[in-house]
N, C-alpha and C positions, 0 to 999 in steps of 0.2 A: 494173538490179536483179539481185542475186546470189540464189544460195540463201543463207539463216543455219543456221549450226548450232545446236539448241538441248538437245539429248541425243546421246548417244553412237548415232548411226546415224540420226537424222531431223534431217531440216531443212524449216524452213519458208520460204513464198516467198508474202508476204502480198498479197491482190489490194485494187483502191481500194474495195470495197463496206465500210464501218468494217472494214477492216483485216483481211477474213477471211482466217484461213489456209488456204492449200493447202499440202498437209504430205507430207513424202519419207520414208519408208524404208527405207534404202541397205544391203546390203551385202552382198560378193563379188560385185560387177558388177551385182546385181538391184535392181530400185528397185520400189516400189507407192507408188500417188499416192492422199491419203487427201483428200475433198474437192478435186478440180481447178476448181472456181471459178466466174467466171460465164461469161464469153464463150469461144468455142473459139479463138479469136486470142491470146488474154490463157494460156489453158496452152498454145494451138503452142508458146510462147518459155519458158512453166514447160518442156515435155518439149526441146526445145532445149540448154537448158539443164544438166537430166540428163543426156542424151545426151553432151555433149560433154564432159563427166567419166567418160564409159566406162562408164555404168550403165543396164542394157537394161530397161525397165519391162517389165514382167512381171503387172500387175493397177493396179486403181484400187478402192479403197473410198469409199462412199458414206454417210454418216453419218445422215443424213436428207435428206428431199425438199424443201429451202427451195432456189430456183433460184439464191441466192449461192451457194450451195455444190456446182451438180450441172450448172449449165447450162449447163456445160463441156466434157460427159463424150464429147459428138462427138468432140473430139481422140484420145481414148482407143479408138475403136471397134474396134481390133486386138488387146486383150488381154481377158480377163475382167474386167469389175464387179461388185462386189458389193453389198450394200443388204439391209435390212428386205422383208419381202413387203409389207407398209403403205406401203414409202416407194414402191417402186415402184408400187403400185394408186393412190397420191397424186400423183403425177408423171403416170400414163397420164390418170389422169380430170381431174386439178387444173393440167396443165401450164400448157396456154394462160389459165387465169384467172391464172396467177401473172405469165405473159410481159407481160399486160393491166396487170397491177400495175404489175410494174417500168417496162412504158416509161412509166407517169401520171411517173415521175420522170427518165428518164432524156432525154439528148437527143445532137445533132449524130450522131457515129461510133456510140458507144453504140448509141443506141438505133435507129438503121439493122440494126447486125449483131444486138440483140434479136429485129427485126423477122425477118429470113433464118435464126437458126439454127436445127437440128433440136434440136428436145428428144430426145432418147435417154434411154434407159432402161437403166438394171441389169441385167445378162443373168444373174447370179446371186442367188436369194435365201436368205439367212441366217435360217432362223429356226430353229436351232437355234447354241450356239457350235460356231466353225467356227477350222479354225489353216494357217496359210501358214507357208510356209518361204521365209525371201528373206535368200537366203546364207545366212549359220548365224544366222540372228536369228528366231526360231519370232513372231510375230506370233497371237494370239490376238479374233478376232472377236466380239465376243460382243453378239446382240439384247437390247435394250433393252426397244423396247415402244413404247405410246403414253404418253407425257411431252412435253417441249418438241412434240414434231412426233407422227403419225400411229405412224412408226417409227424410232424412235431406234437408231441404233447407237454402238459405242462400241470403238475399236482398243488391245488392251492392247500394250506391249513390255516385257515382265519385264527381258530384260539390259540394257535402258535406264532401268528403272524409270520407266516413264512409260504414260501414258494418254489416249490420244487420244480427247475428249471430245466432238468438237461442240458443238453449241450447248447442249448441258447444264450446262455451265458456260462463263460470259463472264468476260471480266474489261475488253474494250474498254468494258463498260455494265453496268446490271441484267440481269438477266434477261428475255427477250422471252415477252409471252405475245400469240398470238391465236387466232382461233376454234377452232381444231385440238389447241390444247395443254390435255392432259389433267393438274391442278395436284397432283393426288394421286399420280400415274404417276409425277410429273417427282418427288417427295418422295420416294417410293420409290427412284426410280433415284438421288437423291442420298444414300440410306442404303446402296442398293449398294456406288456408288463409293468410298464411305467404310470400306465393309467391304472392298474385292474390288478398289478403286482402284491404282494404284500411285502414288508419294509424289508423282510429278511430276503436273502433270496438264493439258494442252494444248488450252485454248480452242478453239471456233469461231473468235472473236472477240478480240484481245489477247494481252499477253502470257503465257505458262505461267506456274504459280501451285503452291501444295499444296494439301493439304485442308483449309485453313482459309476457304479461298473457300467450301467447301460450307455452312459457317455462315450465310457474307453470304445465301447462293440460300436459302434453307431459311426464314429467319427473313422473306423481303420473301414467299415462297411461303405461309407462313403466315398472313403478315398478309390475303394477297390472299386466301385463303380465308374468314377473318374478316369480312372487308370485304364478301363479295359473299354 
């Protein structure tokens, strides 16, 4: 497994959970890891990786509290994290029912190292927008809310014209809703993105897309409103 380029200064390096990405952004020697994934063995060899292109991680962002996307973040315990204040009080109180989940599915190595690893936590919380500098590439943090998750976040990169979306926008699937997702939060945050998005815009789940995705999420968000 390599890293892929997919904009000018990030790259992704997608783990086996449907395809989530863990996503890099590189430049002048500095790297921040935006979702490092599930298991802490599965990003030793994502930061590995980084490393042996000469690029010193320097932070980790945390999109939201879904354990594909965070229950990784052990690997990481040397630098700053960052996260929603929600996704973090969703991770302290929610962790172990989520670990419960995954292993109803998981098995053999898997679900052995579910069993041992340490859920960690965010040591920083974003609730207001927040901006990183990694190399000359200004990175902009900006909280979301309660939508898809508790606390959504979402990573802009203007000189890359891109947007690091989480699970707010899929393209591996529809849209995931369960008990926590707020259906009106999540419509809102995709009238945002559509205002304040930039053109690219980089899944949880799948490949990067534009904002015509936000259509597909908006109209099955509607429906489910309808419906219920």
């Amino acid at each position: 497994m390599s890293l892929e380029p997919i904009a000018p200064g990030i790259d992704r390096w997608p783990m086996p959970e449907a395809g989530m990405n863990a996503l890099v952004v590189a430049d002048g020697g500095e790297a921040l890891v935006v979702d490092p994934g599930t298991l802490p063995s599965r990003a030793g060899r994502l930061r590995t990786a980084i490393e042996a292109r000469g690029d010193r991680i320097v932070g980790v962002v945390v999109t939201h509290a879904h354990w594909d996307h965070c229950f990784a973040l052990a690997a990481f315990a040397d630098v700053p994290s960052f996260a929603h204040p929600a996704a973090i009080a969703e991770l302290r109180e929610r962790g172990e029912q989520q670990r419960a989940a995954a292993l109803g599915s998981a098995s053999g190595e898997t679900a052995d190292a579910l069993r041992h690893l340490t859920i960690a936590l965010p040591t920083v919380q974003v609730e207001t927008p927040h901006r990183l500098q990694i190399g000359a590439l200004a990175v902009e943090l900006e909280p979301i809310g309660h939508a898809h998750s508790r606390g959504d976040l979402v990573v802009h990169v203007p000189a890359a014209a891109a947007t690091l979306a989480g699970d707010l926008v899929e393209t591996a699937g529809d849209p995931q809703l369960d008990e926590q997702t707020d259906v009106g939060g999540w419509l809102r945050a995709l009238d945002r993105l559509g205002a304040h998005g930039q053109p690219l815009l980089v899944p949880g789940h799948g490949d990067p897309c534009g904002r015509e995705r936000l259509d597909h999420h908006r109209a099955l968000l509607e429906a489910h409103l309808r419906s219920g």
